[in-house]
C-alpha positions in Angstrom: 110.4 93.6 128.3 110.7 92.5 124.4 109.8 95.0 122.0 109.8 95.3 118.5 108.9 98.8 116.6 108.3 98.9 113.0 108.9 102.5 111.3 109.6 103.6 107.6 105.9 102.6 106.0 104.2 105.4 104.1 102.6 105.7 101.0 104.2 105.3 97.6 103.6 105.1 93.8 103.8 101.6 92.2 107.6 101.5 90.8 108.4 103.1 94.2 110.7 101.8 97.2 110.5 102.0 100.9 112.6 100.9 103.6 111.2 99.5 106.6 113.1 99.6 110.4 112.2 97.2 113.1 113.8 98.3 116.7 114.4 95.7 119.2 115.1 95.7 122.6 114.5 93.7 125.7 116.5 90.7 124.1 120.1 89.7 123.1 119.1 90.5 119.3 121.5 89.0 117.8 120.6 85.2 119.4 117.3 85.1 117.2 116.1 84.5 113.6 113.8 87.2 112.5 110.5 87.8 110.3 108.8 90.0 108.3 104.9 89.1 108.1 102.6 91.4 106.6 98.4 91.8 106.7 96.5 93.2 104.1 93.2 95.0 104.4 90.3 92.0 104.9 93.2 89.2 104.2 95.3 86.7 106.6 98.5 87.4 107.3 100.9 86.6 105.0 104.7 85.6 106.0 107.0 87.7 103.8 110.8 87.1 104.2 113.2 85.2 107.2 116.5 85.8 108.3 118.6 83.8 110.3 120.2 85.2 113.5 123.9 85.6 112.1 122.6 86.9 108.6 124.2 84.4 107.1 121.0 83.1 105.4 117.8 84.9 104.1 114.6 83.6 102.9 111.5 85.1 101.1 108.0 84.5 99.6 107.8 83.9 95.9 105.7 87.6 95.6 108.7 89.4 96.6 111.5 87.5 95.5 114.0 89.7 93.7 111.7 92.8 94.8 112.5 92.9 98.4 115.9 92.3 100.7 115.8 91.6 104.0 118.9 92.7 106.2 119.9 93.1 110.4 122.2 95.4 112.1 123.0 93.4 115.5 125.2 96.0 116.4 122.3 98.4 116.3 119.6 95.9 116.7 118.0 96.6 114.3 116.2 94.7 111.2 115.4 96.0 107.6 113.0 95.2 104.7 114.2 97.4 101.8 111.2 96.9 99.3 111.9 97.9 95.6 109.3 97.7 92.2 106.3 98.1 95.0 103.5 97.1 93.4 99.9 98.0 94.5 99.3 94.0 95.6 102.3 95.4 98.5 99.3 97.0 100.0 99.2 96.1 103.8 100.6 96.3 107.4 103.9 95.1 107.6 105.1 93.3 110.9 108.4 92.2 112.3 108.3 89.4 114.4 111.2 87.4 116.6 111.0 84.1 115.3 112.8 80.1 115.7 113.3 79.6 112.0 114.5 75.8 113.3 111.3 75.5 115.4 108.6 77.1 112.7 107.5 79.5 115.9 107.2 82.9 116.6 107.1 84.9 120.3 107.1 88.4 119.6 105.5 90.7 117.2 105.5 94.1 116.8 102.8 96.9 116.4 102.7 97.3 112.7 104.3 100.1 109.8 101.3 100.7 107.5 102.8 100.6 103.7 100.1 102.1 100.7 101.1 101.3 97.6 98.7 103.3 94.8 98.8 104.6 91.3 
């Protein structure tokens, strides 16, 4: 019944910005803390940026700080990664995930947004 559906990937110049959507259903949205993991080609994945249920908090890797902001609509249920200054290293799939921030776990992932970053 969960789902999660990543959309807004695409390619993009380096400098460039995307803005990635993650639909949820299947779940009282707004209960959970929420992720954004990404995969590049031939890496592991890599855990990007957190936020907690409320919004009231938000968390992110070292690479993106001050690049990327993470947001939710849990009126819309619906989470956001707004990525500015992309840089080519932005390269990979992009997931959301629901997540227990408290807990360090994670249940439910979506099916990917492929983002291409090239100059």
């Amino acid at each position: 019944e969960v789902q999660l559906v990543e959309s807004g990937g695409g390619l993009v110049q380096p400098g460039g910005s995307l803005r990635l959507s993650c639909a949820a259903s299947g779940f009282t949205f707004g209960n959970y803390d929420m992720i954004w993991v990404r995969q590049a080609p031939g890496k592991g994945p890599e855990w990007v940026s957190a936020i907690r249920y409320g919004g009231t908090s938000t968390y992110y890797a070292e690479s993106v700080k001050g690049r990327f902001t993470i947001s939710r609509d849990n009126a819309k249920n619906t989470l956001y990664l707004q990525m500015n200054s992309l840089k080519p290293e932005d390269t990979a799939v992009y997931y959301c995930a629901r997540s227990y921030l408290g807990a360090g776990s994670t249940d439910y992932w979506g099916q990917g947004s492929q983002v291409n970053v090239f100059s």
